[in-house]
Structures are given as structure tokens and as C-alpha cells.
Biopython code that builds the backbone (N, CA, C, O; Angstrom):
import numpy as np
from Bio.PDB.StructureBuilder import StructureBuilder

atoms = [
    (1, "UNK", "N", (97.651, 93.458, 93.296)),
    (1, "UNK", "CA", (97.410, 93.184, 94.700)),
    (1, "UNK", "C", (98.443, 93.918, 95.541)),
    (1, "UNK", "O", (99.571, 94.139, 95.101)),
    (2, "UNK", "N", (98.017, 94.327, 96.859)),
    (2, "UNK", "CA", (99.016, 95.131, 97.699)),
    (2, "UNK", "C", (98.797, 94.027, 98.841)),
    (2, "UNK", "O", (97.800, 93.352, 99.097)),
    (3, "UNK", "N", (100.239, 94.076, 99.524)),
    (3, "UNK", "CA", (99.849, 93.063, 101.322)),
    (3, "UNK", "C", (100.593, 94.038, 101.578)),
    (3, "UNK", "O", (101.358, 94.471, 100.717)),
    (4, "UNK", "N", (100.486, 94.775, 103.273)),
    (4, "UNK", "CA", (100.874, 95.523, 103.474)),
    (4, "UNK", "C", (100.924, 94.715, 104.719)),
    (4, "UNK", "O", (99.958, 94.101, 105.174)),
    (5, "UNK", "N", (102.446, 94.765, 105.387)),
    (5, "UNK", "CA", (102.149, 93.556, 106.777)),
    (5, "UNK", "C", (103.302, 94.026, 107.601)),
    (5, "UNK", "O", (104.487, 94.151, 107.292)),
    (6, "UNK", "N", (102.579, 94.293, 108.899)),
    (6, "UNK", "CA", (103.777, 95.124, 110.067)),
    (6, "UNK", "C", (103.817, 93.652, 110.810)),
    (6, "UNK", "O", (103.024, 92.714, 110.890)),
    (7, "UNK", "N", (105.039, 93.903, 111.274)),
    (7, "UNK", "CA", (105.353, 93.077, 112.109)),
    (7, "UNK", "C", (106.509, 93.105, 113.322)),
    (7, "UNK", "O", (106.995, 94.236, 113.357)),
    (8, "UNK", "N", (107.098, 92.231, 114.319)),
    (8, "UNK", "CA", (107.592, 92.594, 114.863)),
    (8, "UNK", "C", (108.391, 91.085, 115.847)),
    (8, "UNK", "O", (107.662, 90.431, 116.593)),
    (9, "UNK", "N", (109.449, 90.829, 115.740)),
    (9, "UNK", "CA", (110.090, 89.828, 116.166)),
    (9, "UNK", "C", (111.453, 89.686, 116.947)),
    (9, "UNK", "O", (112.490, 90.250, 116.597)),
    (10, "UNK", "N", (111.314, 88.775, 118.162)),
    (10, "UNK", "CA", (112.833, 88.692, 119.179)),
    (10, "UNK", "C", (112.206, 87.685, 119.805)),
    (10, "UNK", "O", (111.047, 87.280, 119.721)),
    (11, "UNK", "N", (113.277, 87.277, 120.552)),
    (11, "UNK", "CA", (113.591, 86.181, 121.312)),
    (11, "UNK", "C", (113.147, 86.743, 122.375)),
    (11, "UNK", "O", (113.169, 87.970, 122.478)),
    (12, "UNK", "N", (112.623, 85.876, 123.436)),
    (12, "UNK", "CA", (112.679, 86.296, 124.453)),
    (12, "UNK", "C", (113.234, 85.786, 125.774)),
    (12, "UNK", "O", (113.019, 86.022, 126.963)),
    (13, "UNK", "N", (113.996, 85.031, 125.111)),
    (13, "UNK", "CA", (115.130, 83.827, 125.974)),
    (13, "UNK", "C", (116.783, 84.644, 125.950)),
    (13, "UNK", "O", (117.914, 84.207, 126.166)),
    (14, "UNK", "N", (116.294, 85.913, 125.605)),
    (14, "UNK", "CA", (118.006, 86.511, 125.646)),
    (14, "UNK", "C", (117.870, 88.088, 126.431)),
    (14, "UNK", "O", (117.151, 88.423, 127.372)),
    (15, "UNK", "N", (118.883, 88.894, 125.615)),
    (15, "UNK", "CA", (119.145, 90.118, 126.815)),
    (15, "UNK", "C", (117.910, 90.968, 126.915)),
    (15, "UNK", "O", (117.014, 90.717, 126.110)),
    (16, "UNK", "N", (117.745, 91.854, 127.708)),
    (16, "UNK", "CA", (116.502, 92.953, 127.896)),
    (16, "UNK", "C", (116.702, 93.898, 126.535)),
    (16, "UNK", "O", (115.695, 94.312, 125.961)),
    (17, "UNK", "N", (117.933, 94.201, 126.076)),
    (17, "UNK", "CA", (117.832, 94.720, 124.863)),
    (17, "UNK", "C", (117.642, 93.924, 123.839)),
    (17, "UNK", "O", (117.978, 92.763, 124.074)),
    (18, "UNK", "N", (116.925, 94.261, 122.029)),
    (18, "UNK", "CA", (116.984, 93.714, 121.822)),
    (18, "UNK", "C", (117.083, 93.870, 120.120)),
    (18, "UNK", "O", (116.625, 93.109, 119.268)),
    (19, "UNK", "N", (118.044, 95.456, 119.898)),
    (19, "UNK", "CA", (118.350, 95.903, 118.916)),
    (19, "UNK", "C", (119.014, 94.961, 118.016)),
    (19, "UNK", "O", (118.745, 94.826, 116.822)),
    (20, "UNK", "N", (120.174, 94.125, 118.876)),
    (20, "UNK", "CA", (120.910, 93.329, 117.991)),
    (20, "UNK", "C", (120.246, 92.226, 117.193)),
    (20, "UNK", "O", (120.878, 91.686, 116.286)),
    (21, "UNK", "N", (118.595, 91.741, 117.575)),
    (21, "UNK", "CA", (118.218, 90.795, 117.214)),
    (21, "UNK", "C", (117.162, 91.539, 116.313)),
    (21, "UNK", "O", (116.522, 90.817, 115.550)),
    (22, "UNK", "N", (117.008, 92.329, 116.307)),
    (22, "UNK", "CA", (116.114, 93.277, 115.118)),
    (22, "UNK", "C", (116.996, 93.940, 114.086)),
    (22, "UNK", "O", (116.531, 94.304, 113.006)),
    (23, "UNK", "N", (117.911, 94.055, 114.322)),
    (23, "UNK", "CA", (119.358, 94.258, 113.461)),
    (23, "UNK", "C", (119.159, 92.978, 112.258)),
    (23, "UNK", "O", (118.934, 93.118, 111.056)),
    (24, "UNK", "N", (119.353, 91.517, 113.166)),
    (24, "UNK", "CA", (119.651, 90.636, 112.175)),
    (24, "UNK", "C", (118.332, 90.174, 111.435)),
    (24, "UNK", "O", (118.450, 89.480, 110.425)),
    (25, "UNK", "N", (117.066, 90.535, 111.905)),
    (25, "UNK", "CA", (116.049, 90.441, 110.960)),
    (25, "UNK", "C", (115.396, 91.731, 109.542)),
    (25, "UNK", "O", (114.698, 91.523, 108.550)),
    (26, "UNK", "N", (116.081, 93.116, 110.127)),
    (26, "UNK", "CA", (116.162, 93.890, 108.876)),
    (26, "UNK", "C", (116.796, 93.684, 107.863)),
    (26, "UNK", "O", (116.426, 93.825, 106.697)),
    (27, "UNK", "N", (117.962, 93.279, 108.335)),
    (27, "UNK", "CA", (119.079, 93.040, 107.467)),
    (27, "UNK", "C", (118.268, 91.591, 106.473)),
    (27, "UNK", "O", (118.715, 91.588, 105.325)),
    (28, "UNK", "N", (117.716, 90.988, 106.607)),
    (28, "UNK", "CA", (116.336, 89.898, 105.609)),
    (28, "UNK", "C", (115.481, 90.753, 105.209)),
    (28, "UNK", "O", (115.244, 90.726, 104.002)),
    (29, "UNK", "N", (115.045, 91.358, 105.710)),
    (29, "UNK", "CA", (114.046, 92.119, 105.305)),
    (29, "UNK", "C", (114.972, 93.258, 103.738)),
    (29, "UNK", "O", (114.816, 93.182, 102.519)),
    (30, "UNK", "N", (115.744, 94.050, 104.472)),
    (30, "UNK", "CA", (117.004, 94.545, 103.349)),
    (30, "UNK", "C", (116.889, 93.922, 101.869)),
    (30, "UNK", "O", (116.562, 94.493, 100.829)),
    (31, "UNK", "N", (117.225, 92.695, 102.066)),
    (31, "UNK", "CA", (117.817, 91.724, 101.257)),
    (31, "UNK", "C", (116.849, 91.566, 100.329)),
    (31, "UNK", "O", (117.052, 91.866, 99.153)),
    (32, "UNK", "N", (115.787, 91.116, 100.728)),
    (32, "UNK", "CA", (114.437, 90.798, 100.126)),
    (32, "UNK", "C", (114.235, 91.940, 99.033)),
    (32, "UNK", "O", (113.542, 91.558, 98.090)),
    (33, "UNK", "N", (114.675, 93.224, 98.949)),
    (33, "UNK", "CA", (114.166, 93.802, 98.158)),
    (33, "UNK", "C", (112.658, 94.156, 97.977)),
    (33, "UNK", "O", (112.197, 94.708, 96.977)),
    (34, "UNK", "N", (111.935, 93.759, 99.097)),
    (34, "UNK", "CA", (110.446, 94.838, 99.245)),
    (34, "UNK", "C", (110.807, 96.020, 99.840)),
    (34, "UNK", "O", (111.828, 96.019, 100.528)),
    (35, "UNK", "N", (110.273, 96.866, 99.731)),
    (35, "UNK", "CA", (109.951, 98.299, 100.126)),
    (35, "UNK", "C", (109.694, 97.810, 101.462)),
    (35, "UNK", "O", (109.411, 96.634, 101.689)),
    (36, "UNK", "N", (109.819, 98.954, 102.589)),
    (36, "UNK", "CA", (109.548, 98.475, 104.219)),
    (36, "UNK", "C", (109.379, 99.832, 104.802)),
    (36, "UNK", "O", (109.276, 100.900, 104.200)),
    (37, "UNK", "N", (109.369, 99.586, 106.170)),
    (37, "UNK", "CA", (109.602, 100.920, 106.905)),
    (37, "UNK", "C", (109.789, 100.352, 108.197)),
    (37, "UNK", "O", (108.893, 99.561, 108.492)),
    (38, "UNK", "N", (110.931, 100.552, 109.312)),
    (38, "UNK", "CA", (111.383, 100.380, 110.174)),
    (38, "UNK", "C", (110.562, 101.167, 111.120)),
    (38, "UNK", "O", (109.942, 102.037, 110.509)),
    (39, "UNK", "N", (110.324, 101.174, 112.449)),
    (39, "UNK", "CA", (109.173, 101.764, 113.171)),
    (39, "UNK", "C", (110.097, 101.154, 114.148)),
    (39, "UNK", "O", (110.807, 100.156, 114.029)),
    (40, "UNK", "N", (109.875, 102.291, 115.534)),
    (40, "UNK", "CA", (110.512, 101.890, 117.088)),
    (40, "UNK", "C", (109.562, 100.727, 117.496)),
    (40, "UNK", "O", (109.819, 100.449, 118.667)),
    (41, "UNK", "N", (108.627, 99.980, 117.039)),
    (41, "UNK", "CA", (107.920, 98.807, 117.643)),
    (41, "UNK", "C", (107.534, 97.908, 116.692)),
    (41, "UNK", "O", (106.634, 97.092, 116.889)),
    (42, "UNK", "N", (108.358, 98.028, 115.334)),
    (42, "UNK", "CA", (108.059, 96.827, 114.609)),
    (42, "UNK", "C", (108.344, 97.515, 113.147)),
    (42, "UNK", "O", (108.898, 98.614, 113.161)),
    (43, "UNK", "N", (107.987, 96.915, 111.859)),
    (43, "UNK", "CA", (108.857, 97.254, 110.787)),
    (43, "UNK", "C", (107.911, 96.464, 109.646)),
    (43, "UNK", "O", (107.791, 95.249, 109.493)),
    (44, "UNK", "N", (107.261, 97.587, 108.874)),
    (44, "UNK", "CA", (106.436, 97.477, 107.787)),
    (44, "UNK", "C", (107.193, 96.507, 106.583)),
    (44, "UNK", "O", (108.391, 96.672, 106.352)),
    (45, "UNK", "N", (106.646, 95.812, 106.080)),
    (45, "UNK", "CA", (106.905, 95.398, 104.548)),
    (45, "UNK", "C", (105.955, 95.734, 103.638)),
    (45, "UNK", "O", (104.876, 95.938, 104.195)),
    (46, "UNK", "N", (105.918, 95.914, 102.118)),
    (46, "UNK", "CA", (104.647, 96.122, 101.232)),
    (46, "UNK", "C", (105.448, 94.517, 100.272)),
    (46, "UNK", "O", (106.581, 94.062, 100.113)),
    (47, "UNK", "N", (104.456, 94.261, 99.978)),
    (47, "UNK", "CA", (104.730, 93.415, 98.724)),
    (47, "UNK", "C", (103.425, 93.292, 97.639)),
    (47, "UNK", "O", (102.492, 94.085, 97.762)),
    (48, "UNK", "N", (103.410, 92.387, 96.705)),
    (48, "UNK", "CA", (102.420, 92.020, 95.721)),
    (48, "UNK", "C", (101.236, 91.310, 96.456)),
    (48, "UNK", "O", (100.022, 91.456, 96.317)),
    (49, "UNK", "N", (102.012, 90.438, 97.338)),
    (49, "UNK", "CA", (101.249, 89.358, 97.748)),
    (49, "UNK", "C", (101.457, 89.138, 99.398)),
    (49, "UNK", "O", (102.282, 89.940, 99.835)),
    (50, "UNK", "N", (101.034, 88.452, 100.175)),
    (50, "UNK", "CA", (101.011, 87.946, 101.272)),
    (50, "UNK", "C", (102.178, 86.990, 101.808)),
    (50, "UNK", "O", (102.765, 87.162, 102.875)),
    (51, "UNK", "N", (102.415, 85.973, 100.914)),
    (51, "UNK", "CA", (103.365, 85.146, 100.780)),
    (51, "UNK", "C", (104.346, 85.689, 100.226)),
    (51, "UNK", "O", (105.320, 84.953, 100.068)),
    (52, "UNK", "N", (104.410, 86.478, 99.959)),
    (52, "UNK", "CA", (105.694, 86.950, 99.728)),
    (52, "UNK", "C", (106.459, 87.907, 100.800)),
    (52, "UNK", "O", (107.614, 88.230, 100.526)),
    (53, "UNK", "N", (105.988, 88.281, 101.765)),
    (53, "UNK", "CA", (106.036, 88.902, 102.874)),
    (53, "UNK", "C", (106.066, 87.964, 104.114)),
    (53, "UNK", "O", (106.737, 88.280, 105.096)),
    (54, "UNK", "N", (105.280, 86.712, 104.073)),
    (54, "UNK", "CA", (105.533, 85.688, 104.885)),
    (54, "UNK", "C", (106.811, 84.819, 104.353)),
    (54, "UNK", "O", (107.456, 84.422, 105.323)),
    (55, "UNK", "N", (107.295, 84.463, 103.287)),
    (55, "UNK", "CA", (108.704, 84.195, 103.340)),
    (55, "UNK", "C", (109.530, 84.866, 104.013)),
    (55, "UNK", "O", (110.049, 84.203, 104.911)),
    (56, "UNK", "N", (110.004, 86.361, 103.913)),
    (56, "UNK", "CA", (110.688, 86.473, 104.538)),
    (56, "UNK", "C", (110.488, 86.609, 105.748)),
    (56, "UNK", "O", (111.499, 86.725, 106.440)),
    (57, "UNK", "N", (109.184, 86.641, 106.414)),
    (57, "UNK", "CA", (109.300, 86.623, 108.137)),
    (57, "UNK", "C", (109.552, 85.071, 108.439)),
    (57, "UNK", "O", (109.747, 84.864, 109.636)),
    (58, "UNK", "N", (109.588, 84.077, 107.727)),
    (58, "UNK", "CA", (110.085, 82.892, 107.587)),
    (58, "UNK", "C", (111.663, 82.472, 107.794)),
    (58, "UNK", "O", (112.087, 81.561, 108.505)),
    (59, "UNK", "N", (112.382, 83.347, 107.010)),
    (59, "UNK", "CA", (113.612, 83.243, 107.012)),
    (59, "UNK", "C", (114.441, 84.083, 108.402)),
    (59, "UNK", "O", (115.460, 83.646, 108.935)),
    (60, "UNK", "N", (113.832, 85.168, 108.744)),
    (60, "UNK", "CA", (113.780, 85.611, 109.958)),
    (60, "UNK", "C", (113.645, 84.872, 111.081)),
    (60, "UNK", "O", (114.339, 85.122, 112.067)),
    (61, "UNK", "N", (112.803, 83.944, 111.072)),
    (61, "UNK", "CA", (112.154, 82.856, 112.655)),
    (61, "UNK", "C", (113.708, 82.320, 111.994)),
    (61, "UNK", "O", (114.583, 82.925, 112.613)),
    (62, "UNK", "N", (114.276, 81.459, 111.026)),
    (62, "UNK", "CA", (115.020, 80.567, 110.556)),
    (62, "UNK", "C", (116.703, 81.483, 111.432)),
    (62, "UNK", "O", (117.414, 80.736, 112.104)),
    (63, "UNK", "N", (117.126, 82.992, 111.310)),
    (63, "UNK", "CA", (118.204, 83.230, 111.835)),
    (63, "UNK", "C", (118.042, 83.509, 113.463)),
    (63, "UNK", "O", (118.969, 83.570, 114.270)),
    (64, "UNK", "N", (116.402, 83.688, 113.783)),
    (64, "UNK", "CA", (116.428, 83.462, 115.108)),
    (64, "UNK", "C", (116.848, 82.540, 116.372)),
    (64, "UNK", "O", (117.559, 82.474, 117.375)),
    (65, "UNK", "N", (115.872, 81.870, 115.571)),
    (65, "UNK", "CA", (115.895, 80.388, 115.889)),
    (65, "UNK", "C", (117.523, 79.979, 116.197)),
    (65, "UNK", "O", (117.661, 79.372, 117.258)),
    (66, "UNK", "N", (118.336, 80.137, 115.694)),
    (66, "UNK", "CA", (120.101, 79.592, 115.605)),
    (66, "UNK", "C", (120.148, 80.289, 117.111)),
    (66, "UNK", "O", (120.888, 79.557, 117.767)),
    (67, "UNK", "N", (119.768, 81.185, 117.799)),
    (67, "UNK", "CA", (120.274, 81.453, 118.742)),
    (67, "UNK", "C", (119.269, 81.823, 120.311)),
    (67, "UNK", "O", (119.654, 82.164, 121.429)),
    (68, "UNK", "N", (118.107, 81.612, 119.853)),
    (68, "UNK", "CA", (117.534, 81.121, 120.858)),
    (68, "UNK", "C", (116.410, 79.783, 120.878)),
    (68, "UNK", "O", (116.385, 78.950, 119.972)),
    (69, "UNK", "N", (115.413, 79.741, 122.188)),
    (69, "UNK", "CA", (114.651, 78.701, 122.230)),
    (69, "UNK", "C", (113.512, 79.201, 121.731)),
    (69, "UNK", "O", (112.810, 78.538, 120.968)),
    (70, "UNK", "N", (113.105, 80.844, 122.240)),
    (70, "UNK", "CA", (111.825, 80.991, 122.180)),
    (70, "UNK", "C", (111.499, 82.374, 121.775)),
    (70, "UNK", "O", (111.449, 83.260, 122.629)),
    (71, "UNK", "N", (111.232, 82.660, 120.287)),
    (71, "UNK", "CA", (110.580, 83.716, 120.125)),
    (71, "UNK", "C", (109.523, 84.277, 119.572)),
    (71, "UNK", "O", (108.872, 83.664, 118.726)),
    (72, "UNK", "N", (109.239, 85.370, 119.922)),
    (72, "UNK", "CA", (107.617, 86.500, 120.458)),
    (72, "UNK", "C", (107.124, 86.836, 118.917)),
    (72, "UNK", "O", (108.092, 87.089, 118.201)),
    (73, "UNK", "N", (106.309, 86.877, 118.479)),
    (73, "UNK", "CA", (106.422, 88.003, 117.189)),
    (73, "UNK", "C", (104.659, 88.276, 117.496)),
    (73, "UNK", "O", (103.928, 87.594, 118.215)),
    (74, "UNK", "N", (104.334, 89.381, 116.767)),
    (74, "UNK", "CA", (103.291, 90.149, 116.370)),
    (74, "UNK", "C", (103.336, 90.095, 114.776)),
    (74, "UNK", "O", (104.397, 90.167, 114.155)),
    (75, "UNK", "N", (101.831, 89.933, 114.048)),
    (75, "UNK", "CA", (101.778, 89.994, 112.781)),
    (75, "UNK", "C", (100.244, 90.865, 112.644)),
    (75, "UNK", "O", (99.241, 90.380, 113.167)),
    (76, "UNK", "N", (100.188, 91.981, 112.010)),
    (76, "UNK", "CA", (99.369, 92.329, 110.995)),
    (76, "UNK", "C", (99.441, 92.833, 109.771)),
    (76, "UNK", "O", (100.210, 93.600, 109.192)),
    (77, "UNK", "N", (98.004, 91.952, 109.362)),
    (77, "UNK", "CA", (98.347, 92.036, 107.605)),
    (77, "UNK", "C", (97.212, 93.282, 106.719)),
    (77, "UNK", "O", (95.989, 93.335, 106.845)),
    (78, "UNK", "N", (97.589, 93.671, 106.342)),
    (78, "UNK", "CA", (96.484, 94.804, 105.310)),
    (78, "UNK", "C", (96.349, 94.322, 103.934)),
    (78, "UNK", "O", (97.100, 94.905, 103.153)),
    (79, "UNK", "N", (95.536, 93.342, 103.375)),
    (79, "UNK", "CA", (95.704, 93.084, 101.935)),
    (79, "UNK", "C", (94.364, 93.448, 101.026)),
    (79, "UNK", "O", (93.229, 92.992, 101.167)),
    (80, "UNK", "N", (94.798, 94.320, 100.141)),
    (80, "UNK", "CA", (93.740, 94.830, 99.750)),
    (80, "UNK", "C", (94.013, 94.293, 97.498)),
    (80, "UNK", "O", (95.018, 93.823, 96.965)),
    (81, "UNK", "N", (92.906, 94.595, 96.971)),
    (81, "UNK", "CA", (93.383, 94.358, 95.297)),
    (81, "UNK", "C", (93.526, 96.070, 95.021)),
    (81, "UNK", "O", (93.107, 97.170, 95.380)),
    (82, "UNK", "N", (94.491, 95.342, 94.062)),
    (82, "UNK", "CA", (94.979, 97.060, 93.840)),
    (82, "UNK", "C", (96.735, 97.186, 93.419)),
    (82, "UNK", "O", (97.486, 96.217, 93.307)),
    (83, "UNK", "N", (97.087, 98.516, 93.249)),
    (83, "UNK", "CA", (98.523, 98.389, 93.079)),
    (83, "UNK", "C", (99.269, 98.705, 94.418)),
    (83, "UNK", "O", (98.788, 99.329, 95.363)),
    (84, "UNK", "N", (100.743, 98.074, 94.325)),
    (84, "UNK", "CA", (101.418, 98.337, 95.333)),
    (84, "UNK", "C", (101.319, 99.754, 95.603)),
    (84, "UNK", "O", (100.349, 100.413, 95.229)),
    (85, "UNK", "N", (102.517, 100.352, 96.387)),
    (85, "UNK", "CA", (102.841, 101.915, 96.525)),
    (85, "UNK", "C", (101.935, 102.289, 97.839)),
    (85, "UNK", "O", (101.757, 103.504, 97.932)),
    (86, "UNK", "N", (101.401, 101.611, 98.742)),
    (86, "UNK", "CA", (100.339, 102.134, 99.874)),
    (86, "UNK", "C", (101.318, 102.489, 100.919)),
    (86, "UNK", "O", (100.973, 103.376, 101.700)),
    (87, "UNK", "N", (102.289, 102.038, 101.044)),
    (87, "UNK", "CA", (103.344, 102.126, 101.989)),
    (87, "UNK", "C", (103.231, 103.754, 102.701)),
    (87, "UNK", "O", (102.841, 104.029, 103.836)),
    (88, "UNK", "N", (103.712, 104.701, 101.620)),
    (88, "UNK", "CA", (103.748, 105.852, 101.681)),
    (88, "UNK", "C", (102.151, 107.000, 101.462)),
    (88, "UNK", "O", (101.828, 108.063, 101.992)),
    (89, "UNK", "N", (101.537, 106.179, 100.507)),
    (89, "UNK", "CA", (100.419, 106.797, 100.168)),
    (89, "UNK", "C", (99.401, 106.518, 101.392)),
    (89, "UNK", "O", (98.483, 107.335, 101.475)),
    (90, "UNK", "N", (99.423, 105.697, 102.155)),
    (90, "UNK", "CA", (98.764, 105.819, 103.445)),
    (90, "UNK", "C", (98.975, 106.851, 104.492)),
    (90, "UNK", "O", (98.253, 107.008, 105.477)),
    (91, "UNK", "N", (100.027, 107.538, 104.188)),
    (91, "UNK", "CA", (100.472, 108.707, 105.351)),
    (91, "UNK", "C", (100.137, 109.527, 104.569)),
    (91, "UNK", "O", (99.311, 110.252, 105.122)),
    (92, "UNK", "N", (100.294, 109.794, 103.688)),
    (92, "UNK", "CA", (100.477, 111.149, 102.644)),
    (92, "UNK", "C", (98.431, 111.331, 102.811)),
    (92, "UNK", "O", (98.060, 112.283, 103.498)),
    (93, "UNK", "N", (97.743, 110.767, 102.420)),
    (93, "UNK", "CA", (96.237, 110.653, 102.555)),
    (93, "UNK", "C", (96.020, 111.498, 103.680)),
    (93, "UNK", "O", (95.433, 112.578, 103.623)),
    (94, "UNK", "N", (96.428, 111.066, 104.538)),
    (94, "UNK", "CA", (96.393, 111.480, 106.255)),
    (94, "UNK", "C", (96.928, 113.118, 105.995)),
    (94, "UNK", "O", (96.298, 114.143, 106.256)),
    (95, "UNK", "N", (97.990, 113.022, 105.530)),
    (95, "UNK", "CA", (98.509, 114.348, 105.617)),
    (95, "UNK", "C", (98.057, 115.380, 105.207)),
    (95, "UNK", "O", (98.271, 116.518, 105.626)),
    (96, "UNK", "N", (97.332, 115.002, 104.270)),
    (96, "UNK", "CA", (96.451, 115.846, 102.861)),
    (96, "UNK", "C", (95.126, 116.476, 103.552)),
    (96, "UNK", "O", (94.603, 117.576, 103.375)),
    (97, "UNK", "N", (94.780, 115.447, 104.363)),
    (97, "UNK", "CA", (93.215, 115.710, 104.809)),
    (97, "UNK", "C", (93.457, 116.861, 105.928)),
    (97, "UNK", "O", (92.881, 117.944, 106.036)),
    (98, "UNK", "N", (94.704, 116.179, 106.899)),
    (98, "UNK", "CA", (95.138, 117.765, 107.664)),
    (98, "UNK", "C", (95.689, 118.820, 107.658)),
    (98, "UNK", "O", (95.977, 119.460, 108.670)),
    (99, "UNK", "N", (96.046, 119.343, 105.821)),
    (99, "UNK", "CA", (96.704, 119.704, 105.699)),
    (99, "UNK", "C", (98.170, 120.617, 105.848)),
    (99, "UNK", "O", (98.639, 121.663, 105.398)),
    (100, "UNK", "N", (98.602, 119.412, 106.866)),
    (100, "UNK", "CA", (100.382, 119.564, 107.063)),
    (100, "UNK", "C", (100.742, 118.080, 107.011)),
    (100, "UNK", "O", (99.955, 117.139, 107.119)),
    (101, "UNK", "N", (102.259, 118.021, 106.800)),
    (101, "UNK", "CA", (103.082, 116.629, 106.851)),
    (101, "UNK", "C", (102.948, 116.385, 108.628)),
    (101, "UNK", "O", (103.148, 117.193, 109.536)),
    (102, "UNK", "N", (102.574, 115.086, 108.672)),
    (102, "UNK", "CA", (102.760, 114.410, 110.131)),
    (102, "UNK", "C", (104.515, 114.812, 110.717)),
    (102, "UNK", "O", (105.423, 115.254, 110.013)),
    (103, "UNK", "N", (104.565, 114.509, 112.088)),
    (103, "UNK", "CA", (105.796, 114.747, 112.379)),
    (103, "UNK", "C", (106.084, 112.907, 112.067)),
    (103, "UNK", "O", (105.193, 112.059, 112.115)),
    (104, "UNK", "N", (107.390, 112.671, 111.789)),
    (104, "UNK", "CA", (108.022, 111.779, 111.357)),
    (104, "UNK", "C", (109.618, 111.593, 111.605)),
    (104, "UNK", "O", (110.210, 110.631, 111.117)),
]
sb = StructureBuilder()
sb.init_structure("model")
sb.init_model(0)
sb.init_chain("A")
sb.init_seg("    ")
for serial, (resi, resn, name, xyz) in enumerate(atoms, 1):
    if name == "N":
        sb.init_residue(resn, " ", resi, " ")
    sb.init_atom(name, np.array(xyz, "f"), 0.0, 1.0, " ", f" {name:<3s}", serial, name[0])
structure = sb.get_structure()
């Protein structure tokens, strides 16, 4: 099984920036040991499963939460049967068909 799940999370009870609070949710994401990809509007995970990708956006709401009242998130999920590895092989597909590498 592949879950392939972007997402994207902050408070919105704190400053207009809001690097420092996407800082402390990569750094879970890091930890976790899934494969990911950081994006200027949110930050891929791949895992086996679904729930395993919703834990850690779990533990994320959990270091949010310590410092504000109220926060925003966006979730989409891609879960397909099959083996992991789509992370990358979803761009590379793309790339193949036009043949050049996307800018990145």
C-alpha cells in the first residue's frame, strides 16, 4: 500500500510569519522517518498506510496546540495499493512524458 498525503499546518492566533511554526512541525515529520518533501505551501509525506501519516500530523496539532488556541491545516490524501516509492516516481512520470526534468 502507498498513502501519499500533503499537508499543511499553523496557528492562526500568532505572527503573520509563520516559518517558525512549520519549522517545529518538520522537525516531527524528520523524526518519523517517512520519506517527505517540503513544498513553499505545505509538505508531502509517503508512508505504507494512512495512519501512519495521520499519527504524525497528530503529534504536530499536539506541539501546536502548546502554543496557540487555534490552528488552520489543509489535508490531502492519495492512497492507492501498490508499493511505496510514488513520492518521486510521480514527477519523474511527468518528466519522462515531456521529455526534460521539471524545474525544481
Amino acid at each position: 500500500m502507498s498513502a501519499l498525503v500533503e499537508f499543511a499546518m499553523f496557528p492562526t492566533d500568532s505572527t503573520e510569519s509563520k516559518s517558525e511554526f512549520v519549522a517545529k512541525v518538520l522537525d516531527i515529520v524528520d523524526e518519523s522517518g517517512l520519506e517527505y518533501q517540503l513544498t513553499p505551501m505545505g509538505t508531502i509525506i509517503e508512508a505504507e498506510t494512512v495512519g501512519e501519516v495521520f499519527a504524525v500530523i497528530e503529534k504536530a496539532y499536539e506541539i501546536l496546540e502548546q502554543d496557540s488556541n487555534r490552528i488552520y491545516s489543509a489535508i490531502k490524501v492519495d492512497y492507492r495499493k501498490g508499493s511505496v516509492g510514488r513520492l518521486n516516481k510521480k514527477v519523474g512520470s511527468v518528466e519522462a512524458k515531456l521529455g526534460r526534468k521539471l524545474n525544481s
